[in-house]
N, C-alpha and C positions, 0 to 999 in steps of 0.2 A: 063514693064521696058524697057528703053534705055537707048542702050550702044553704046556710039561714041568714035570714038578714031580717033587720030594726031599722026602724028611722026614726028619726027626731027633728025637731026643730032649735034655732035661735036668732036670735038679732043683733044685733052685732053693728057698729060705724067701723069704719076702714077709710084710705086715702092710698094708692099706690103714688107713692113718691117717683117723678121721674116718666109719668106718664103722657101723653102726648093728647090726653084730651078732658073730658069730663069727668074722667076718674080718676086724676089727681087732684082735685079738691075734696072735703071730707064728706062723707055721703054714705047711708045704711043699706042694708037687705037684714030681710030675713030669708035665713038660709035653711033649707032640708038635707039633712044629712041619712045617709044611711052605710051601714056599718053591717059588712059579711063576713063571717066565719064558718070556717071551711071543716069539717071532722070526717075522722075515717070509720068510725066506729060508733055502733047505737047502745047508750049502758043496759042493764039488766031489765030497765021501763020501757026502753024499743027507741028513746030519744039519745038524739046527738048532743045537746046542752041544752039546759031550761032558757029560752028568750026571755025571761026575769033575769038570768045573767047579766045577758048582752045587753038586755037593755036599759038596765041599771049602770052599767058601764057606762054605754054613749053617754048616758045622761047626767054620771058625774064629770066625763072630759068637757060636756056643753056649758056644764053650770060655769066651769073657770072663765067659759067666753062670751055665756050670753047677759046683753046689753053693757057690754064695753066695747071700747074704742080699741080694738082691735090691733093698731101701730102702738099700744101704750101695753101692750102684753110682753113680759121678756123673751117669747119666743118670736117674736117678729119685731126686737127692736133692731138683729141686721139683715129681716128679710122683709120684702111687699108683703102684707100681707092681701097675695093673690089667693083666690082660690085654690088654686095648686099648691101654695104653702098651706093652705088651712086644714083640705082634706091629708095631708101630710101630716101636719100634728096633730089632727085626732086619731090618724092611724097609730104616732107612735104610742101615744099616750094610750091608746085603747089596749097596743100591744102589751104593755107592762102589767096588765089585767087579765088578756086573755092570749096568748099567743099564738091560739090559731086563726087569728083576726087574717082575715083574706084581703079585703078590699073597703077602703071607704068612699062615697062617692058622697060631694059636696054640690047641691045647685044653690048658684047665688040668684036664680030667677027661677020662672016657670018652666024655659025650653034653653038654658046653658048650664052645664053640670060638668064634674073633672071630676074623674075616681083616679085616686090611688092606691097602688098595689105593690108591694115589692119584685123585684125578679133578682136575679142571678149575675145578670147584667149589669157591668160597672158603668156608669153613665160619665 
């Protein structure tokens, strides 16, 4: 198995409605994303997939979100847009691109980060 990963950036305002302190008022980050996809197999060049792929990917799912307000996007007008919802919808969205998309992990700072990943497991 290979695992390649990209990262990207964007900026983005947000407000978690419902929050119990400083971050329910409107307020930005820029966020670092990065985006892993998992292959089992190396094509006939010895490569698992070109990283011009992937990372052409991320960075059409980032354009839909960077520098907007992030609660005014339809995929979070009935969710926080948490970071747990966000690495969520770049995963899905990256899925419909590439689907052996493994994991995406989202830091809204230097040192707090959420990846998501699918499992098997009904939550």
């Amino acid at each position: 198995m290979f695992l390649l990963s990209v990262e990207g950036h964007f900026s983005a305002a947000h407000q978690v409605t419902g929050y119990p302190g400083d971050c329910a008022g409107m307020h930005g980050h820029t966020y670092k994303v990065q985006a892993k996809v998992a292959v089992n197999h190396l094509d006939d060049l010895g490569m698992a997939m070109d990283f011009r792929t992937i990372q052409n990917t991320l960075q059409d799912v980032l354009k839909k979100i960077d520098h907007t307000t992030l609660n005014d996007h339809p995929y979070f007008k009935e969710r926080n847009a948490t970071t747990e919802h966000i690495a969520r919808y770049i995963y899905e969205e990256m899925y419909k691109a590439i689907s052996m998309i493994d994991s995406v992990t989202v830091w809204e700072g230097h040192t707090s980060s959420v990846t998501y990943y699918e499992t098997t497991e009904k939550e």
